[in-house]
C-alpha positions in Angstrom: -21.9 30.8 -15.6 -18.9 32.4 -13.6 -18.1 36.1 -13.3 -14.7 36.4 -13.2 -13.9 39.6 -11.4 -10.2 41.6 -12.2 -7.7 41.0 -9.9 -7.5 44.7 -8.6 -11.6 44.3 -7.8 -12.9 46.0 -5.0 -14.8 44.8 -2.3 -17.6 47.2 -3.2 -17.4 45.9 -7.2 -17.5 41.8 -5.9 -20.9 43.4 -3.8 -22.7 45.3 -6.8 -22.1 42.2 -9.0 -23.7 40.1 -6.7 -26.5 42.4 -6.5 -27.0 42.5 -10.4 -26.6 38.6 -10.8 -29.3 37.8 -7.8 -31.6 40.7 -9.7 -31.7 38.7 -12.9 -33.2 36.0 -11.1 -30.0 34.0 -10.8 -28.5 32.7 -7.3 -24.9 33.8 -6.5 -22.0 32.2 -4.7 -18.9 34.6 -4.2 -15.6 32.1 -4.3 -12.3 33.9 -3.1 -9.4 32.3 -4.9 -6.2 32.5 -4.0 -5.8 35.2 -7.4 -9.0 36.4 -7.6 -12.9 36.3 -6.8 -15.2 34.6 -8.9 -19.0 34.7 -8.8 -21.0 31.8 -9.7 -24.2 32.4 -11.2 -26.4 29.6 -10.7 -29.9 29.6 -12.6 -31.6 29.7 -15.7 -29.6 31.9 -18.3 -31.4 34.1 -20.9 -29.3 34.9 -24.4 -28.8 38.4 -22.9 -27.2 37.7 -19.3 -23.6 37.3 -20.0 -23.7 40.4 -22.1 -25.1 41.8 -18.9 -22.8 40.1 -16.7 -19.9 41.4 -18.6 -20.1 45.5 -18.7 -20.1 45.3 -14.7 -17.5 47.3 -12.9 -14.5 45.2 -12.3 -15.4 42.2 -14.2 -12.7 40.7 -15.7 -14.8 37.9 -17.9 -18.0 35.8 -17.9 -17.7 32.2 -19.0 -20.0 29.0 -19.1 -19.6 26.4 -16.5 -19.9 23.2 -18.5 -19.6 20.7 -15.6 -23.3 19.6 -14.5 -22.1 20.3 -11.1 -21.6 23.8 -11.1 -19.7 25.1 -7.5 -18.1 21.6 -7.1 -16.6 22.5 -10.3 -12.8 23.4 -10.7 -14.1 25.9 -13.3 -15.3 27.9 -10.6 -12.6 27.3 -8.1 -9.3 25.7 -9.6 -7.5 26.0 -6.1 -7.9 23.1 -3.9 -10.6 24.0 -0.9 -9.8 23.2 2.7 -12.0 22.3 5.3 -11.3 23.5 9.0 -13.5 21.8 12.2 -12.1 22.3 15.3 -9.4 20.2 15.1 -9.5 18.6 12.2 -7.9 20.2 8.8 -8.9 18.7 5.6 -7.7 19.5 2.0 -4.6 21.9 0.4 -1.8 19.5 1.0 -2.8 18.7 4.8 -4.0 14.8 5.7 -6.8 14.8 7.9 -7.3 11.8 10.4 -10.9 10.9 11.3 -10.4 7.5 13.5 -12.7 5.8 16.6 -15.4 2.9 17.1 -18.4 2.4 14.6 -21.3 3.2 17.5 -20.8 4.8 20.4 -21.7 2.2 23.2 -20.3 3.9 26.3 -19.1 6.7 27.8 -15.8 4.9 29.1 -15.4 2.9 25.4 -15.8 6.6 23.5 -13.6 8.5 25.5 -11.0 5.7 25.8 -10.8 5.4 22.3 -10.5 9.4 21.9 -7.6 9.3 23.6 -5.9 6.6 22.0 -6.5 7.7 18.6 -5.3 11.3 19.8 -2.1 10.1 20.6 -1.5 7.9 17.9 -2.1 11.3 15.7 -5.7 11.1 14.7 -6.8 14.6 14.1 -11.0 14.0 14.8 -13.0 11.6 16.2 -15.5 9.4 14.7 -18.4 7.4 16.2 -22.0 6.3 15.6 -24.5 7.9 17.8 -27.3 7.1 15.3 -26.5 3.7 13.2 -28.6 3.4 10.1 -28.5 -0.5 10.0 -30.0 -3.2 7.6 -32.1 -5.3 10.1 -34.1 -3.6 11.8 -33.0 -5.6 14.7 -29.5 -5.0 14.6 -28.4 -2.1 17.6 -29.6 1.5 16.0 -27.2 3.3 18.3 -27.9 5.5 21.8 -28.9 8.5 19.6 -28.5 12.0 21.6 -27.3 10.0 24.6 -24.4 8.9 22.3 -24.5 12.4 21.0 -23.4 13.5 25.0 -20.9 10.8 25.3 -19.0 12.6 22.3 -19.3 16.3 23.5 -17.8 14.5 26.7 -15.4 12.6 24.7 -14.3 16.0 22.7 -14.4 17.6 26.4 -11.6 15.2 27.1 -9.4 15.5 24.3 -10.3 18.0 22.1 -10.7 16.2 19.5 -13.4 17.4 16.6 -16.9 15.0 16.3 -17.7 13.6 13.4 -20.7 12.0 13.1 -23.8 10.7 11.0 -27.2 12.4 10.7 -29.8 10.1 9.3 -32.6 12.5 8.9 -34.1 16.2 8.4 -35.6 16.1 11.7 -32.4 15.5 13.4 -30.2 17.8 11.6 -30.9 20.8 14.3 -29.7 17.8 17.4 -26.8 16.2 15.6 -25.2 19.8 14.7 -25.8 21.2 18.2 -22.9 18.3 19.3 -21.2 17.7 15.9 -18.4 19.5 14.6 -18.8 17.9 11.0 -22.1 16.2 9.8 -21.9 12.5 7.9 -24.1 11.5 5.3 -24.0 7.7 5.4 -24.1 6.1 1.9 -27.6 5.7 2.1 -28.6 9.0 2.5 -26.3 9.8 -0.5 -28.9 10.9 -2.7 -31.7 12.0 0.0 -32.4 15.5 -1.5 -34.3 16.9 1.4 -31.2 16.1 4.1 -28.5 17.3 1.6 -30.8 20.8 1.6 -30.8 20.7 5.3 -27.0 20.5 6.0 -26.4 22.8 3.7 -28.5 25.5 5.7 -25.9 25.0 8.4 -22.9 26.2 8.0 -21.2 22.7 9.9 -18.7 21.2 7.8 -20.3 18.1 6.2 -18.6 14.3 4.8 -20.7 13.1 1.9 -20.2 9.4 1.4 -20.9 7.8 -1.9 -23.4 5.6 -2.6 -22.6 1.7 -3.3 -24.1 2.3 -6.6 -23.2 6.0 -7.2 -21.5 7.1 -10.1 -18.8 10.3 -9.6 -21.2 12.5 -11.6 -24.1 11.8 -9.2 -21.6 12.1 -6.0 -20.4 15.3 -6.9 -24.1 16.3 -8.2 -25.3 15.5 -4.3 -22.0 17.8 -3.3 -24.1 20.5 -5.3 -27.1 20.4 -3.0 -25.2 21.0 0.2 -23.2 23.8 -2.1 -26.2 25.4 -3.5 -27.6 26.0 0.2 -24.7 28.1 1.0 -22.7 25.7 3.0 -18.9 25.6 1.3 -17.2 23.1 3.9 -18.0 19.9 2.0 -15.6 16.8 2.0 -16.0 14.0 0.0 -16.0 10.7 0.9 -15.0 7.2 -1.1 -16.3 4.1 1.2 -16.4 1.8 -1.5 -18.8 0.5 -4.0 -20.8 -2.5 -5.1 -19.4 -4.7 -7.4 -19.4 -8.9 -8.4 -16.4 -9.3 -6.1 -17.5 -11.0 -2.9 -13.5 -11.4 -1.2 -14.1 -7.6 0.3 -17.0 -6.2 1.8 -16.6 -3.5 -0.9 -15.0 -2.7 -3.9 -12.5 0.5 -3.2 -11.7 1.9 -6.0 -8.9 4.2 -5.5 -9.0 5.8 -8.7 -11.6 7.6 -7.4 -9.4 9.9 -5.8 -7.4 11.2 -8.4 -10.1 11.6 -10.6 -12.1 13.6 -8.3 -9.3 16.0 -7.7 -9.3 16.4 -11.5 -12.9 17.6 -11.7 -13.5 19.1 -8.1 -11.8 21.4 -5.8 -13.8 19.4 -2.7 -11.0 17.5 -0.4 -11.5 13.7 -1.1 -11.6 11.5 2.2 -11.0 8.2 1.6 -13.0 5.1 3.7 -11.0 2.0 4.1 -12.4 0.3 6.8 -15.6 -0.1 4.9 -14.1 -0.1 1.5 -12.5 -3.7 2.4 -14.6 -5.0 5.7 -11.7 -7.2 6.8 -9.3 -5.5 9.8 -5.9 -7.6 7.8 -6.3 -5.6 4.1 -7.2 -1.7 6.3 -3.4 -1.0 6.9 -2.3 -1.1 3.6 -5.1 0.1 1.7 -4.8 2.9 3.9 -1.7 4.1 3.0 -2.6 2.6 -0.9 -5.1 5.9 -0.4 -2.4 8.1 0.8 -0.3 7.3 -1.8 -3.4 8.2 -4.1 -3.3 11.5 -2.9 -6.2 11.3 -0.3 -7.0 14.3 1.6 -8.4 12.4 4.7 -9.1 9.3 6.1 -12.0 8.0 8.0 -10.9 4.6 9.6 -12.9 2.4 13.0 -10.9 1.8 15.9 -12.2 0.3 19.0 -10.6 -0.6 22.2 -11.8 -4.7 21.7 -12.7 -5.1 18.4 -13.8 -8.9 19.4 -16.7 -7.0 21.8 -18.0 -4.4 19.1 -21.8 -3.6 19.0 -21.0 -3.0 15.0 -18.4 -3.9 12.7 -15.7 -5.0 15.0 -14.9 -7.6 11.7 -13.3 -3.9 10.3 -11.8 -2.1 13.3 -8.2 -1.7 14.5 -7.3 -1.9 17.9 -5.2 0.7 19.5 -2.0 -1.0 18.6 -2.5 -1.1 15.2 -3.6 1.6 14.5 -0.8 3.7 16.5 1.7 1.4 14.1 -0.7 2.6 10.6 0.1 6.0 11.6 3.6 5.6 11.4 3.5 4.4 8.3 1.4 7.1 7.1 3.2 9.5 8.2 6.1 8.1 5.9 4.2 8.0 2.6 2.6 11.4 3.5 6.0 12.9 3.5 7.0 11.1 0.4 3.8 12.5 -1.7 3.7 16.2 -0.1 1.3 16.0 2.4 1.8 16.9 6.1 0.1 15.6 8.9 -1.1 17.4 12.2 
C-alpha cells in the first residue's frame, strides 16, 4: 500500500512514518515526488494496517497498490523518474545516448570508438567486457582487462560505462569500473543477480527477455527496486517471435505502454531488436518517435572486423548522420538531447 504524506509534511513526520511502517513488519521505500512524498509499504498486510497507517502525523491518505509490481508502479510515483550516471541522463523529457562496439577487443578500438560516438553526441559508452554468448566457442570477451580498457576509454572522453554483469560473483568487479550495470536478456529473470545490483546503488539497464512478457519485465524491475536501488532503466531489445526477416521482433509499442504503467525511463535496443546494420537508422528514430527515453545502439570502427555482431553495428559515419536525424524528431516530440 502507499502512504501518501500531506504536502506541508515534515521531514521529521516522512521519518516517524517510516519508523511505524518498518515496525509492522513491512519494508518501506520513501519516493519524493515532485508534489509530495509517498511511502510504499511493501509486505504482507493485516486487516488492521491501513487503519494504522492512516492516524500517522502528516499522512495525507493510505491506498492499495493494485499493480503486481509495486515501486515500478505509477501508483506510487506518477512523475516520470530520471536516471543520472556520470554523463549520461536518462528519463523526464531528456534522450539518453548509449552507443560503442559489442566487446571490447582493444584498447585502441574502445577508445577510438569513445571518441567518435562522443562527437557525434552519444551521451555514454557501451561495450562488452564480459559477452554471455551461445557457443561456448564463440569469443566470451577480455573480462576485467576489458573492464580497464573502458575506465581508460572513459579517462579519455568522459564518457559514462555501461556495461553487462553476467553474474553475482562479479557484481562487486563490474561496479568498481561501470557507471551503469547491464543485465543481458538472459539474466532477465536471474533473481539472485537482480538482488545483487540492487544492493548497489549503480544505476542499472534491465533488458527484456526474448520471451518476457511486460508484467514479468517490470516484475524483475521490482527486485532491483525492492533492494533499495531506484536508478533502474528499462530496456526493449526485442523479442522472439515466428518472423525470421530480423534477428528480433521490436515491438515498439512496448514503449508507450510501459510509460503507461511505470515511472522507469524506457531505453529502447535497436541494433539487436532488428540484427541487420540497413533497418537500425530508422527504427532508431521509429523509437524516438515512440517516445523512448534512451537508446542503446553498437558502433564500431570496422564493422567488417568485429569480434561480435559486426552484421548490427554502424560505423562512425553513420552513426554521426543517425544523430542528426535524431536530433530532429527529438525536437519534434519534446525531447532534448545532451
Amino acid at each position: 500500500m502507499i502512504v501518501v504524506m500531506e504536502r506541508n509534511a515534515t521531514k521529521e513526520q516522512v521519518e516517524h512514518m517510516v519508523q511505524r511502517v518498518e515496525s509492522l513488519g513491512l519494508k518501506s521505500h520513501v519516493i519524493v515526488g515532485a508534489e509530495r512524498t509517498v511511502i510504499a509499504a511493501i509486505g504482507t498486510k493485516r486487516p488492521e494496517t491501513r487503519q494504522s497507517l492512516e492516524s500517522g502525523p502528516g499522512v495525507a491518505e493510505v491506498v492499495p497498490i493494485l499493480a503486481p509490481y509495486k515501486v515500478a508502479s505509477r501508483e506510487v510515483k506518477p512523475e516520470p523518474t530520471q536516471v543520472r550516471a556520470g554523463s549520461l541522463t536518462v528519463g523526464a523529457g531528456v534522450l539518453g545516448v548509449i552507443a560503442g562496439p559489442c566487446s571490447v577487443e582493444n584498447e585502441s578500438q574502445i577508445v577510438e570508438a569513445a571518441r567518435a560516438v562522443k562527437a557525434a553526441g552519444a551521451t555514454a559508452l557501451r561495450g562488452g567486457a564480459f559477452k554471455p554468448r551461445t557457443s561456448p566457442y564463440s569469443f566470451q570477451g577480455l573480462k576485467e582487462d576489458g573492464l580497464k580498457m573502458l575506465a581508460t576509454a572513459r579517462q579519455e572522453t568522459g564518457l559514462a560505462i555501461v556495461t553487462e554483469v553476467m553474474s553475482t560473483e562479479d557484481v562487486e568487479l563490474v561496479a568498481k569500473y561501470a557507471d551503469v550495470l547491464q543485465i543481458g536478456a538472459r539474466n532477465m529473470q536471474n533473481y539472485r543477480l537482480l538482488e545483487a545490483v540492487g544492493h548497489t546503488r549503480t544505476a542499472v539497464l534491465l533488458k527484456r527477455g526474448p520471451a518476457a512478457t511486460m508484467e514479468e519485465l517490470l516484475l524483475a524491475a521490482e527486485y532491483i527496486l525492492n533492494e533499495g536501488n531506484s536508478q533502474v532503466m528499462l530496456c526493449e531489445r526485442g523479442i522472439r517471435t515466428f518472423e525470421a526477416h530480423t534477428r528480433f521482433t521490436l515491438p515498439l509499442a512496448s514503449v508507450p505502454y510501459l510509460h503507461h504503467k511505470t515511472h522507469l525511463p524506457v531505453v529502447v535496443d535497436p541494433s539487436h531488436g532488428t540484427g541487420h546494420t540497413y533497418l537500425i537508422p530508422d527504427m532508431t528514430l521509429a523509437s524516438v518517435a515512440a517516445g523512448a527515453d534512451g537508446l542503446i545502439l553498437e558502433v564500431h570502427p570496422d564493422p567488417e572486423k568485429a569480434m561480435s555482431d559486426g552484421y548490427q553495428s554502424l560505423n562512425f559515419p553513420q552513426f554521426t548522420d543517425l544523430m542528426e536525424r535524431c536530433r530532429r524528431v527529438a525536437a519534434a516530440v519534446g525531447k532534448s538531447m545532451a
